[in-house]
PASEBA-1860 file (N, C-alpha, C; in nm, 3 decimals):
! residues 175
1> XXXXXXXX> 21.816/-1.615/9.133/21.884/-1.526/9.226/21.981/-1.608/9.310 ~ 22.072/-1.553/9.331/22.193/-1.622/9.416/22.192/-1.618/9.548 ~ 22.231/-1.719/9.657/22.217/-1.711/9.824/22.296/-1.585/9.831 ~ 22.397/-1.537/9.782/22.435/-1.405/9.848/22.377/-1.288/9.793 ~ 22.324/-1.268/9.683/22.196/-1.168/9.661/22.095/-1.180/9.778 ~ 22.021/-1.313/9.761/21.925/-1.296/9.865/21.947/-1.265/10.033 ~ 22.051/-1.273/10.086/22.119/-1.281/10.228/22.157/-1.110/10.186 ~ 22.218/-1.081/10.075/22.245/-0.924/10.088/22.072/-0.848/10.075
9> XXXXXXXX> 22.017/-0.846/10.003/21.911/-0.802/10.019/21.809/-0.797/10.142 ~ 21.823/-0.916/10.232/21.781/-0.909/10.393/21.822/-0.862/10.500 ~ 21.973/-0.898/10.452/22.055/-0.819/10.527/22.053/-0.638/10.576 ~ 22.054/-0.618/10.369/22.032/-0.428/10.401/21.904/-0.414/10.459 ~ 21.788/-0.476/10.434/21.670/-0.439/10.427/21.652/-0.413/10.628 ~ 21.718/-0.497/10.683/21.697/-0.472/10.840/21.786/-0.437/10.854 ~ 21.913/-0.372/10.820/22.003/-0.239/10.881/21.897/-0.111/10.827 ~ 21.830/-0.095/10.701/21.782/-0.014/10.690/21.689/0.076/10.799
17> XXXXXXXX> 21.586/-0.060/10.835/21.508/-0.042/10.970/21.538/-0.018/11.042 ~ 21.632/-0.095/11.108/21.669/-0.047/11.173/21.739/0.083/11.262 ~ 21.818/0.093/11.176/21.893/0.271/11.178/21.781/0.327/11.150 ~ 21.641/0.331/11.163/21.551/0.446/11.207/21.509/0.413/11.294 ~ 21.476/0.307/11.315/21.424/0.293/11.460/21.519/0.369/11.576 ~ 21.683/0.339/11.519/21.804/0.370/11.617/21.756/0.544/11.619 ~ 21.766/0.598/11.515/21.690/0.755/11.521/21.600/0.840/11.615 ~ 21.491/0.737/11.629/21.350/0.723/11.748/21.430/0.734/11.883
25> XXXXXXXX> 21.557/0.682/11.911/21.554/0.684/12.027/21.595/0.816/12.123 ~ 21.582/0.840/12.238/21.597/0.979/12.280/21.736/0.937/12.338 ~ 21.796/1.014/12.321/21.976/1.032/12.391/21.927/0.990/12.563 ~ 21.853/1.060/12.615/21.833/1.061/12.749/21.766/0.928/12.844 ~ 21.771/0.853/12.754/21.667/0.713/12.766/21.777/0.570/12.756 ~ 21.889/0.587/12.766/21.966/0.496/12.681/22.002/0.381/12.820 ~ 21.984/0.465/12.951/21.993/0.318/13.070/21.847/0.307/13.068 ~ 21.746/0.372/13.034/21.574/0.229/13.030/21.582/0.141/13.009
33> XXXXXXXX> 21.565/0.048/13.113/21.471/-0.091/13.067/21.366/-0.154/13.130 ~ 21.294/-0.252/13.075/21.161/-0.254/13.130/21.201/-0.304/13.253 ~ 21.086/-0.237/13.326/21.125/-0.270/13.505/21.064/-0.399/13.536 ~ 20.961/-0.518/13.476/20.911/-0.630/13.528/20.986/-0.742/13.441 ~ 21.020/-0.840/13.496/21.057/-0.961/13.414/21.254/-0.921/13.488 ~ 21.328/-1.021/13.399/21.471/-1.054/13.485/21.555/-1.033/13.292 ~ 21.645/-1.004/13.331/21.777/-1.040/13.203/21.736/-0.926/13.107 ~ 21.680/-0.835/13.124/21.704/-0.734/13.006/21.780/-0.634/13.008
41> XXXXXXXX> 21.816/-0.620/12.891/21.927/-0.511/12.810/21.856/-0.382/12.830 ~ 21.951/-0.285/12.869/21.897/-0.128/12.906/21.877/-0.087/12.733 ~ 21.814/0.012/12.710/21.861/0.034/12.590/21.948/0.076/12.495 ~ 22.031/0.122/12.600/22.189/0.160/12.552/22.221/0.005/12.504 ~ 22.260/-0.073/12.594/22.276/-0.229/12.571/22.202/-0.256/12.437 ~ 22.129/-0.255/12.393/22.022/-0.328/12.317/22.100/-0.263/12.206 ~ 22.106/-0.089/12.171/22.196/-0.053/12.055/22.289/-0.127/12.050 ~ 22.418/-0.099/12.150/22.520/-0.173/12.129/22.486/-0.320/12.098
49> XXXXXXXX> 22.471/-0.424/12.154/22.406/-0.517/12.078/22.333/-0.554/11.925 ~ 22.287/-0.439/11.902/22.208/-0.438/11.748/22.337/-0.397/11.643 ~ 22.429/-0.360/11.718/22.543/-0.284/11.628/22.673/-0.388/11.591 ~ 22.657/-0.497/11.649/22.735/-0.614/11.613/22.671/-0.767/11.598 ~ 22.496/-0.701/11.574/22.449/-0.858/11.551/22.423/-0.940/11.433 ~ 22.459/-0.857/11.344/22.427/-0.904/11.196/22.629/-0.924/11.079 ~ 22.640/-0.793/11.072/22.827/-0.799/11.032/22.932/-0.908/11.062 ~ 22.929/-0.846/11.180/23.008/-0.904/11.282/23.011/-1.026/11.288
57> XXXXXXXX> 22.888/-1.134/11.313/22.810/-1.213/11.417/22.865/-1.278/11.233 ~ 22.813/-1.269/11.114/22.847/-1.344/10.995/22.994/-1.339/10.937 ~ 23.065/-1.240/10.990/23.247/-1.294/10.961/23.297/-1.389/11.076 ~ 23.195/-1.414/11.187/23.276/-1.504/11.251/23.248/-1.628/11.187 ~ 23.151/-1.690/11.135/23.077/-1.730/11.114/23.179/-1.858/10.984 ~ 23.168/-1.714/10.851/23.214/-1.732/10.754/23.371/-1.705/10.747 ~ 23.420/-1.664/10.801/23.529/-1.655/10.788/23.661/-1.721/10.969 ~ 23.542/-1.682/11.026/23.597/-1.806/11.172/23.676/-1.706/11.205
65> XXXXXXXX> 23.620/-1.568/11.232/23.689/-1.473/11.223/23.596/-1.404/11.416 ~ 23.641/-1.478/11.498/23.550/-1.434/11.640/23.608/-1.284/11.708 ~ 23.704/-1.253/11.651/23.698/-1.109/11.728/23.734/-1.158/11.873 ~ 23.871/-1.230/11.841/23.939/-1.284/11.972/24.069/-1.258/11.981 ~ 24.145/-1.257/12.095/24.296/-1.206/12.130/24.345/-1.318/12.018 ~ 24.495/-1.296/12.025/24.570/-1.390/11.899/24.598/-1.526/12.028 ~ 24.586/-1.617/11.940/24.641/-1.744/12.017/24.484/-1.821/12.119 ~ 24.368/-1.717/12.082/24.240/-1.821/12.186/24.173/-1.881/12.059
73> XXXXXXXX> 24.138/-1.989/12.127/24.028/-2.036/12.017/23.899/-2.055/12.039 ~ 23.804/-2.014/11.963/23.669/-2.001/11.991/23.587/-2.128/12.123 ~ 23.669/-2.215/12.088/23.632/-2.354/12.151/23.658/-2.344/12.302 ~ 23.742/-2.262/12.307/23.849/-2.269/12.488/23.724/-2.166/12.562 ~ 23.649/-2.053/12.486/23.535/-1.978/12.531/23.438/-2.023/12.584 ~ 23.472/-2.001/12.749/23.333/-2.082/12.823/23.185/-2.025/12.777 ~ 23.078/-2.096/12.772/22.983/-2.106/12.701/22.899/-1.936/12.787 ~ 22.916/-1.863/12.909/22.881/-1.821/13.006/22.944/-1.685/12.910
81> XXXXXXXX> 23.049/-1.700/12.864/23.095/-1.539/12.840/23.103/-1.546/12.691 ~ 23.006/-1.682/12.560/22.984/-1.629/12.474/22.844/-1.611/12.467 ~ 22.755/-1.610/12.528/22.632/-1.557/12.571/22.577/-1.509/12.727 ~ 22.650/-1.404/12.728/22.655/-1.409/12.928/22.504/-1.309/12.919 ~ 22.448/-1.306/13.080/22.358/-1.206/13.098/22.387/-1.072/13.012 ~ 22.266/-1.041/13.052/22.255/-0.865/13.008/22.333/-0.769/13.067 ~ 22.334/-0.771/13.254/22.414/-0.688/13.343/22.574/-0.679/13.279 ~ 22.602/-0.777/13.195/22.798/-0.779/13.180/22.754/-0.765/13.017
89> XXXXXXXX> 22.611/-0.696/12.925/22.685/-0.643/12.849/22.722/-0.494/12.812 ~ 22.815/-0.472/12.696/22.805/-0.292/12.740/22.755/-0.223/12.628 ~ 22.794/-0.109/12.666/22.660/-0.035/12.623/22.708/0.112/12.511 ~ 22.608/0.182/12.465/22.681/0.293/12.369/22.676/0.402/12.474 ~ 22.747/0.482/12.430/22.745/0.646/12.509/22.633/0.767/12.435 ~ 22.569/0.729/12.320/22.520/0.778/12.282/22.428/0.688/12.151 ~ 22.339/0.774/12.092/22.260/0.751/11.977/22.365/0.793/11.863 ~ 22.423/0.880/11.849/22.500/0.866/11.709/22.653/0.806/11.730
97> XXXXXXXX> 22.669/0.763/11.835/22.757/0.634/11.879/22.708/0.519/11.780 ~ 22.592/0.490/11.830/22.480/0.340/11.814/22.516/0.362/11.646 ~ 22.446/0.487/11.574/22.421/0.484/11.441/22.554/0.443/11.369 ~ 22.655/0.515/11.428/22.810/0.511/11.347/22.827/0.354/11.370 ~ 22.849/0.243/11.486/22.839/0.121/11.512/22.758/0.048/11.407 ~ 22.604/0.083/11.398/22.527/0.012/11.343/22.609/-0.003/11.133 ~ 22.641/0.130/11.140/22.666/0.125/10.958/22.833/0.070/10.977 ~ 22.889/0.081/11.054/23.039/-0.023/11.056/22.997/-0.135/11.014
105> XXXXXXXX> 22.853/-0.236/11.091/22.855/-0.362/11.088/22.797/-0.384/10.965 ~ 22.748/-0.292/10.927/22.650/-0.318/10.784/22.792/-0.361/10.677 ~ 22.859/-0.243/10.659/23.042/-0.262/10.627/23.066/-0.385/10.602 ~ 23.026/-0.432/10.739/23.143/-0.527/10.747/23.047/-0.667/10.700 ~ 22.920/-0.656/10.738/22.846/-0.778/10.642/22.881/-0.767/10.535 ~ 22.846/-0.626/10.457/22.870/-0.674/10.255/23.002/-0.703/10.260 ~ 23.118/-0.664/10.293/23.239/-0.725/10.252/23.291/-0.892/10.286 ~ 23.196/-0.905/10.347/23.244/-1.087/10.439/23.127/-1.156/10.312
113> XXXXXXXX> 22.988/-1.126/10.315/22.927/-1.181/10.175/23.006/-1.174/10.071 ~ 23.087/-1.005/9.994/23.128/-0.996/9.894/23.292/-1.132/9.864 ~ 23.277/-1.189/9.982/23.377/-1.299/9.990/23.359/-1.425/10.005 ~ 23.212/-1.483/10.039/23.186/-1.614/10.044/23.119/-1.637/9.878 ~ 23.190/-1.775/9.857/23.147/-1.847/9.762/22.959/-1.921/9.779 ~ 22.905/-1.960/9.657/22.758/-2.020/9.687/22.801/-2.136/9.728 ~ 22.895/-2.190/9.684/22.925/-2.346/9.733/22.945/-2.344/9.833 ~ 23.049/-2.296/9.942/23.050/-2.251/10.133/22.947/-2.249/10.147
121> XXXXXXXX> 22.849/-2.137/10.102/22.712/-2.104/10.095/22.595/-2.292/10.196 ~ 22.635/-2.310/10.035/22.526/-2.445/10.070/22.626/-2.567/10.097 ~ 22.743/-2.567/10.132/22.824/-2.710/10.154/22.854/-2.730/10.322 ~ 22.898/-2.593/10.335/22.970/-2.636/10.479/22.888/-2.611/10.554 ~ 22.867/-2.683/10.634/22.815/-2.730/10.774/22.891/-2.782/10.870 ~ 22.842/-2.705/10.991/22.862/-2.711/11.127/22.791/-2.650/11.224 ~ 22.806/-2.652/11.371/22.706/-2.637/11.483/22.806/-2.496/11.508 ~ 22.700/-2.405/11.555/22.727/-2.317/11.658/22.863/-2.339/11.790
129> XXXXXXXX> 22.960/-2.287/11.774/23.041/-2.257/11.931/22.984/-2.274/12.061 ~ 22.807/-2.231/12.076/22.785/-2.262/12.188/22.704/-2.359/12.222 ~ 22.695/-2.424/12.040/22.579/-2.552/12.049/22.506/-2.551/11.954 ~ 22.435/-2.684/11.946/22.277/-2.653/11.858/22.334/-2.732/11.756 ~ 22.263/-2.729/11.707/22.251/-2.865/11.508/22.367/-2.784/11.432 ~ 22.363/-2.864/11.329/22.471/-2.858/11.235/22.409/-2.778/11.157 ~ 22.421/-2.664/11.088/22.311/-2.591/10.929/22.492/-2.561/10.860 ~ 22.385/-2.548/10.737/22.472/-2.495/10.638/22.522/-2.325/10.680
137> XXXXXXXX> 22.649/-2.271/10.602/22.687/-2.175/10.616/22.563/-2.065/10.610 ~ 22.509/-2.111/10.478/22.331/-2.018/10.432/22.252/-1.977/10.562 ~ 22.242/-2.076/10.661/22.123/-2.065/10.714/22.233/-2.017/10.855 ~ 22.374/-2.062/10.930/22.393/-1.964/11.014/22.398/-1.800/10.961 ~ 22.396/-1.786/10.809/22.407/-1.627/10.751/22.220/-1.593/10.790 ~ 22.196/-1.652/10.762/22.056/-1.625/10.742/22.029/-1.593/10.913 ~ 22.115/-1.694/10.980/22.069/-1.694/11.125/22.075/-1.556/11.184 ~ 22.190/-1.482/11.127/22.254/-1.383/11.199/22.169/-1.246/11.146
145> XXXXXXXX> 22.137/-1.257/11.006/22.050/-1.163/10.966/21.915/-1.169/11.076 ~ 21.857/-1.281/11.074/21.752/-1.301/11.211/21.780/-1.266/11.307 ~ 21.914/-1.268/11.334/21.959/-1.231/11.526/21.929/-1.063/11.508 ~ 21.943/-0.979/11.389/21.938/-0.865/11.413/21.805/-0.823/11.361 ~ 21.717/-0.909/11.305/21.569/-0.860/11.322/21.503/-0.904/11.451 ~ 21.527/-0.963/11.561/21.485/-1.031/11.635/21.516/-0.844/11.760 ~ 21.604/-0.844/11.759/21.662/-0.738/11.836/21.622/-0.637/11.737 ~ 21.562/-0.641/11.659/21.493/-0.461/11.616/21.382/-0.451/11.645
153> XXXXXXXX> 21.317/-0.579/11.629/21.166/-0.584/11.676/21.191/-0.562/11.840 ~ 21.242/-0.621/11.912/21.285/-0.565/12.054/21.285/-0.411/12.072 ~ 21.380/-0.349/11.980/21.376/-0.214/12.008/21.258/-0.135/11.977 ~ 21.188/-0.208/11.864/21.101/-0.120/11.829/20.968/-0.175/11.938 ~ 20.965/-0.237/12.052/20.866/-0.267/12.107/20.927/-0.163/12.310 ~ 21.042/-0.150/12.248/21.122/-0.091/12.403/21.061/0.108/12.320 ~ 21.077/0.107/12.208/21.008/0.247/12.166/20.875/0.247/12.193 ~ 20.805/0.139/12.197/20.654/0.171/12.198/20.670/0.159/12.352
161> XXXXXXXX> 20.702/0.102/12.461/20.706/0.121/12.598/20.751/0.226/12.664 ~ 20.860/0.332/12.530/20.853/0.496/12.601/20.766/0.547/12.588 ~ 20.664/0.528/12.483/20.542/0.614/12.462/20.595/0.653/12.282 ~ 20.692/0.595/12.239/20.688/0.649/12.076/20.595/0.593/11.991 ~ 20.505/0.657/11.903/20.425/0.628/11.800/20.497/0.592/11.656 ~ 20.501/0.455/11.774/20.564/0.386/11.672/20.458/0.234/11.595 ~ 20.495/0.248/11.452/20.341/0.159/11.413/20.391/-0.002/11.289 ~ 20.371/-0.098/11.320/20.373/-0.207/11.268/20.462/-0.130/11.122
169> XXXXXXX> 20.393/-0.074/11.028/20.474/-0.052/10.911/20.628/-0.023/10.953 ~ 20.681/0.019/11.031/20.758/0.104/11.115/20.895/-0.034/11.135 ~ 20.806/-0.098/11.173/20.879/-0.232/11.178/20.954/-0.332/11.058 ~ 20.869/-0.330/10.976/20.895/-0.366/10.858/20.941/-0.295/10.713 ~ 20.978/-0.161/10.740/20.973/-0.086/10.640/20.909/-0.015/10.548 ~ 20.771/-0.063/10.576/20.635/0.009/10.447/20.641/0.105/10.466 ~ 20.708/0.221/10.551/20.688/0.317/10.484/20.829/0.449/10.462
END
């Protein structure tokens, strides 16, 4: 099996989940967030967030493609406003806002995979914009597929804190 089979297959498999979990949520719930602890995303935030963490987050990646004015370069981006608090990020206006967002980014992952070579794949290496070790292209793809299971399991634990019966399979897809 090929790194971009396997990265596409993880990839769909947590947009899949996701966009039901995004389903679960009630329109009327979308500024909740948990009231103890500091830095969390309302859940409006958390959609919007889930809706550019996987696509998106791997054409910048692979293609050095940051979703920046013409003429900035990723590098000149103080480290504060490419991972700032929660309060400055924004948010959806709705649940079928979130859903239409969420399947753009899905979009836009298979077409940025349907364009990287296996050799990029496993050759090029470099560190993160805001830091951290050097990995291969594979494993920041892989990273970004993680950034958006990391934030579904979030949502699906901000659903079980409204009171949704919501259950481990739920999370993972079994059913």
């Amino acid at each position: 099996m090929s790194l971009v089979k396997i990265l596409s297959e993880e990839m769909e498999n947590n947009f899949d989940i996701t966009r039901k979990l995004f389903e679960l949520v009630d329109p009327a719930q979308l500024g909740w967030k948990p009231t103890t602890g500091k830095n969390w995303m309302t859940l409006g935030q958390l959609l919007m967030h889930c809706s550019s963490a996987c696509g998106v987050a791997m054409r910048a990646f692979i293609c050095n493609d940051w979703g920046l004015p013409e003429g900035v370069d990723i590098k000149d981006v103080p480290a504060e406003e490419m991972l700032p608090p929660a309060e400055k990020l924004p948010t959806v206006e709705s649940v079928e806002q979130a859903v239409r967002l969420l399947a753009e980014d899905r979009e836009v992952g298979r077409a940025t995979l349907a364009g990287v070579s296996e050799e990029d794949l496993l050759h090029r290496r470099f560190a993160a914009p805001w830091g951290g070790p050097e990995y291969t292209l594979f494993q920041h793809s892989l990273h970004m597929i993680d950034h958006l299971g990391q934030h579904k399991g979030q949502l699906f634990y901000y659903l079980k804190l409204l009171g949704k019966d919501v259950k481990t399979a739920d999370l993972w897809g079994a059913v």
